[in-house]
C-alpha distance (Angstrom), angle and dihedral (degrees) to the residues before:
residue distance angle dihedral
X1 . . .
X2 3.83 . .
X3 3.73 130.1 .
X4 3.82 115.4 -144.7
X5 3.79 118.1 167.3
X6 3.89 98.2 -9.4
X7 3.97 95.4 -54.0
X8 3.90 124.3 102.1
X9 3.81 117.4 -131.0
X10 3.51 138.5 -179.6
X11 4.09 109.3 -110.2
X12 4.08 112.7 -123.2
X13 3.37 123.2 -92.1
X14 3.43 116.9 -151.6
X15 3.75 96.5 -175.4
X16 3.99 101.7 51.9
X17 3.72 105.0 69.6
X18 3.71 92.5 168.1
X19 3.49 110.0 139.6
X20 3.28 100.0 -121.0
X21 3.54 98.9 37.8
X22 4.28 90.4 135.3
X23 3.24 98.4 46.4
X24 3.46 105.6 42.2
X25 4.08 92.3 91.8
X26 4.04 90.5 44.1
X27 3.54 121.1 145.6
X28 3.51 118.1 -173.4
X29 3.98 105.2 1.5
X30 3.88 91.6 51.0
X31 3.97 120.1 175.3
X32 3.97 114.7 -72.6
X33 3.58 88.8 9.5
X34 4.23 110.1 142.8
X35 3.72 123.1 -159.1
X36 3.76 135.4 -163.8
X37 3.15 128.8 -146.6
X38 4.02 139.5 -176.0
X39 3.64 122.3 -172.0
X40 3.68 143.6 159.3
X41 3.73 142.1 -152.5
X42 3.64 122.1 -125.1
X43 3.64 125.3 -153.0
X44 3.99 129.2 -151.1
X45 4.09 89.8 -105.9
X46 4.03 80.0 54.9
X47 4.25 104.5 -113.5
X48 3.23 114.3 142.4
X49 4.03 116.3 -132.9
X50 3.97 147.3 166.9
X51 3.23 134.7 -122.8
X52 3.93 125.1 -106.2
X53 4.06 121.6 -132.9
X54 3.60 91.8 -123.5
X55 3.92 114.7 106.4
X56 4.02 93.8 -175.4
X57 3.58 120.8 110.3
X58 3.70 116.8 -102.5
X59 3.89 113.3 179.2
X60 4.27 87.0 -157.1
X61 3.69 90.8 56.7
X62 4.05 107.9 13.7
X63 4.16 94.0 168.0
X64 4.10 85.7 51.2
X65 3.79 84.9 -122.5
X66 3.74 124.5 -177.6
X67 4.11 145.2 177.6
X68 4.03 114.5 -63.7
X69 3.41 92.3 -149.7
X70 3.93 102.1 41.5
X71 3.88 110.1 22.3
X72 3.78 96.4 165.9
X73 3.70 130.4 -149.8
X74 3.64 96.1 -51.7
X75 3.75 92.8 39.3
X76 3.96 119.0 101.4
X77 3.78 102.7 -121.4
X78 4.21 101.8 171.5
X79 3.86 136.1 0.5
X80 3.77 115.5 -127.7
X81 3.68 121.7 -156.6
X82 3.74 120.7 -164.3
X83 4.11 130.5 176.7
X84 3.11 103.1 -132.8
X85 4.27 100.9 159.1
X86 3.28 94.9 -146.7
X87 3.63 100.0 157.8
X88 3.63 115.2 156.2
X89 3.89 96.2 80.2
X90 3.55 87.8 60.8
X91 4.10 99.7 46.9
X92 3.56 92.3 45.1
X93 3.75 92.9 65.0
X94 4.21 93.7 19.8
X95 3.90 107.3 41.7
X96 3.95 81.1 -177.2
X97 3.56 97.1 53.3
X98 4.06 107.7 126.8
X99 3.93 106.1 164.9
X100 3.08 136.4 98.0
X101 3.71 121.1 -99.0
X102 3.94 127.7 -130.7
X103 3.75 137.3 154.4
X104 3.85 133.8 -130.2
X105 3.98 119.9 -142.5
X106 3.54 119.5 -152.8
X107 3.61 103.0 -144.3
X108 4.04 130.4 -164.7
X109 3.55 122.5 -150.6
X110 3.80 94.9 -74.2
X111 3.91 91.4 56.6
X112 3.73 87.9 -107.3
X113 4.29 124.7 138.5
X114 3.89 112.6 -136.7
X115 4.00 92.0 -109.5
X116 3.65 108.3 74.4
X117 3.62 88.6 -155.7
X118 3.82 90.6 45.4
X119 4.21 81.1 56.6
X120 3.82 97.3 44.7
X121 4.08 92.4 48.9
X122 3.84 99.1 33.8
X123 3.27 90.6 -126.8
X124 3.72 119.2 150.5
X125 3.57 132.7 -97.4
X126 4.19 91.5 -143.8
X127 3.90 122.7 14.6
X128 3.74 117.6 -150.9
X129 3.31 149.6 147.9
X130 4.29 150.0 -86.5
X131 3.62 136.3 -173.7
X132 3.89 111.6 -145.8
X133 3.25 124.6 168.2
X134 3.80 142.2 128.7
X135 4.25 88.7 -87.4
X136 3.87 102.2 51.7
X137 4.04 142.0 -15.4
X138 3.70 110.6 -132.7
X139 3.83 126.8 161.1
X140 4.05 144.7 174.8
X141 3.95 109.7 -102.9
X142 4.01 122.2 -132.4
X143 4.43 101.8 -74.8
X144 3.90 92.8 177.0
X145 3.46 124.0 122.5
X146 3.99 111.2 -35.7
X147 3.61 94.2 -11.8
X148 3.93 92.6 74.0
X149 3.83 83.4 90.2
X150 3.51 81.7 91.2
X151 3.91 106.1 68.7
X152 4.17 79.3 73.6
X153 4.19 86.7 56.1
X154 4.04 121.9 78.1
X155 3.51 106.8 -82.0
X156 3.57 119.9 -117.9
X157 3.98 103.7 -84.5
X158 3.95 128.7 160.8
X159 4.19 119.5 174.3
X160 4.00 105.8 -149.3
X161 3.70 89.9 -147.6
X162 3.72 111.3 97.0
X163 3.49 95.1 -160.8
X164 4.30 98.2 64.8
X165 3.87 101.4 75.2
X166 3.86 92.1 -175.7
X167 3.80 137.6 30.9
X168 3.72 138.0 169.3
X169 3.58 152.6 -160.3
X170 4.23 145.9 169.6
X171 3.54 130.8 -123.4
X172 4.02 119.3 -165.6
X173 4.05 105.7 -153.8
X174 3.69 148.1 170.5
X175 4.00 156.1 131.5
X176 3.68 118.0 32.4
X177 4.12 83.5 31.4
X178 3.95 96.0 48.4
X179 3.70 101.4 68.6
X180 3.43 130.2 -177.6
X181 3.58 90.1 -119.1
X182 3.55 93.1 68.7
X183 3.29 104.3 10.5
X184 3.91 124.6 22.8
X185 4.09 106.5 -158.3
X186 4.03 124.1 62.3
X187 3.94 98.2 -135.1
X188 3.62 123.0 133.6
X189 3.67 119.0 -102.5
X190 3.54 137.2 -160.2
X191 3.92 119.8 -138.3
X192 3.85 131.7 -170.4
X193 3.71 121.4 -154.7
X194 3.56 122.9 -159.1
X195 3.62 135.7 -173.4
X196 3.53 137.0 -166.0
X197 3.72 122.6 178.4
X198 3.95 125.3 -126.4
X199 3.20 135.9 177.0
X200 4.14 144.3 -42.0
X201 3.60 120.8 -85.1
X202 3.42 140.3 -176.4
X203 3.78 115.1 -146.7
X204 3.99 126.5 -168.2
X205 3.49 108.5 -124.7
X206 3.78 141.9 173.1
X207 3.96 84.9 -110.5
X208 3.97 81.1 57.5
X209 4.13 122.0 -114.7
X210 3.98 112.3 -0.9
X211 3.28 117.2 -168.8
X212 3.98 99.5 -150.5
X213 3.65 138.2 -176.3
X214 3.80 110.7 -125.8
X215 3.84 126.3 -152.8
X216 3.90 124.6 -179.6
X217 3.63 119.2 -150.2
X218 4.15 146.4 175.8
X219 3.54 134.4 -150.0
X220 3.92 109.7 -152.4
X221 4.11 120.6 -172.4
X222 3.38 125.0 153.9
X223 4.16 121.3 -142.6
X224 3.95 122.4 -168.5
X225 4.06 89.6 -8.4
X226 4.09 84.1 -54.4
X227 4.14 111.6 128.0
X228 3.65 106.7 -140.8
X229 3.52 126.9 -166.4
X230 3.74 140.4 -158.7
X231 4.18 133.5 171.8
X232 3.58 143.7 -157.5
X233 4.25 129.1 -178.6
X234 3.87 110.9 -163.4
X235 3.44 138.0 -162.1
X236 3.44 118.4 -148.0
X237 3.90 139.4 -172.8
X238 3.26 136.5 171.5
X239 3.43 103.3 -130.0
X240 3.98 102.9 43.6
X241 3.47 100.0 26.7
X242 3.37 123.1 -135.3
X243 3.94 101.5 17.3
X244 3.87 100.9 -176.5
X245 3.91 135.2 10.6
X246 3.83 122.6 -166.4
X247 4.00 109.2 172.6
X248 3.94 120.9 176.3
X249 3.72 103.2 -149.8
X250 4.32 128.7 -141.5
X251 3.80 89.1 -90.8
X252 3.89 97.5 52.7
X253 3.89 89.7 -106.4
X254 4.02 118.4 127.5
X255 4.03 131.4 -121.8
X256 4.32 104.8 -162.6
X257 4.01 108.9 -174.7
X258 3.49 114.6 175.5
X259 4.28 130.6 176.5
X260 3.26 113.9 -109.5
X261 3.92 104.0 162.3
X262 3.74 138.2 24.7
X263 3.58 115.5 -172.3
């Protein structure tokens, strides 16, 4: 293991080019593994929504919004998460690279992606990464289509040891992320995240009773001398992973993304 920045990694190995050499010491986001998730956006009048595939701008509807209860067949009803390890696209272009890979599926009501090919193959409609290992869970957040708002929240982060009650790292980010819908210049910025850990608590889930460690954290950057702030409380177990998500975006709107399948 090596710590750079606040996050635990596993050093490169050169001599183990077993395909799964990353993974292999997984806990919760083990290979094959498929997750389901529901979620839903809340506004600052408090109505919950989804978010649309469509990534064109639309001055009616700018955050591609659409019903929570309905979302129709260009709606995104659930986020899917599957390991798939596929790491050689990311060491050919990242010779550093030391996660492991998955992909999220956007999914409409019928459980299908928007590529039909994407659907056919099972291949993802976003491949990322996660950091697992027996020091800390970390892991990429959906960035497709309005959910990319979220590369300016705290990452998902949890530190297995009990006995660290806070932990830290930066992020430096910009274009594609800084949109004008949230934020209307293309300069890089540098965020902070903190987190400080709080108590036990037992959510009510579709899996049944969880008992899930909880974290709070805050992602602080500052943009033309203006502080800006963004949140996220996580529930985390070590068996499902990431449990429970509850972000609080730059414009004071909410992202909720809770598990409601593991296959």
């Amino acid at each position: 293991m090596e710590l750079d920045d606040g996050i635990y990694s596993e050093k490169i190995n050169n001599k183990d080019t077993s395909r799964h050499r990353y993974t292999s010491d997984n806990i919760s986001y083990t290979f094959n593994k498929v997750f389901i998730y529901d979620y839903y956006y809340l506004d600052n009048s408090g109505v919950k929504k989804k978010f649309n595939w469509n990534e064109s701008w639309d001055e009616n509807n700018p955050l591609q919004l659409t019903a929570y209860e309905n979302p129709g067949d260009n709606g995104i009803d659930k986020i899917k998460i599957k390991v798939d390890d596929w790491l050689e696209p990311f060491i050919k272009y990242d010779s550093t690279f030391t996660q492991t890979p998955f992909s999220y599926f956007y999914l409409n009501s019928k459980g299908k992606s928007k590529d039909t090919l994407n659907a056919i193959f099972d291949v993802g409609d976003e491949s990322t990464g996660v950091i697992d290992n027996r020091k800390n869970l970390w892991i990429h957040p959906p960035r497709s289509y309005t959910f990319r708002i979220l590369q300016l929240n705290p990452y998902p982060c949890y530190y297995l040891d009990e006995s660290v009650q806070n932990w830290s790292w930066t992020l430096k980010t910009g274009g594609f992320y800084l949109d004008q819908r949230w934020i209307d210049q293309q300069e890089m910025i540098e965020i902070k995240y903190e987190y400080v850990r709080a108590r036990d608590e037992e959510l009510q889930t579709p899996l049944g009773k969880i008992i899930c460690k909880v974290t709070s954290a805050t992602g602080s950057s500052e943009l033309s001398k203006v502080l800006m702030k963004t949140y996220l409380k996580s529930y985390y177990n070590s068996k499902y992973g990431f449990v429970r998500l509850e972000y609080t975006n730059i414009n004071g709107s909410k992202i909720v993304i809770q598990l409601i399948e593991v296959k």
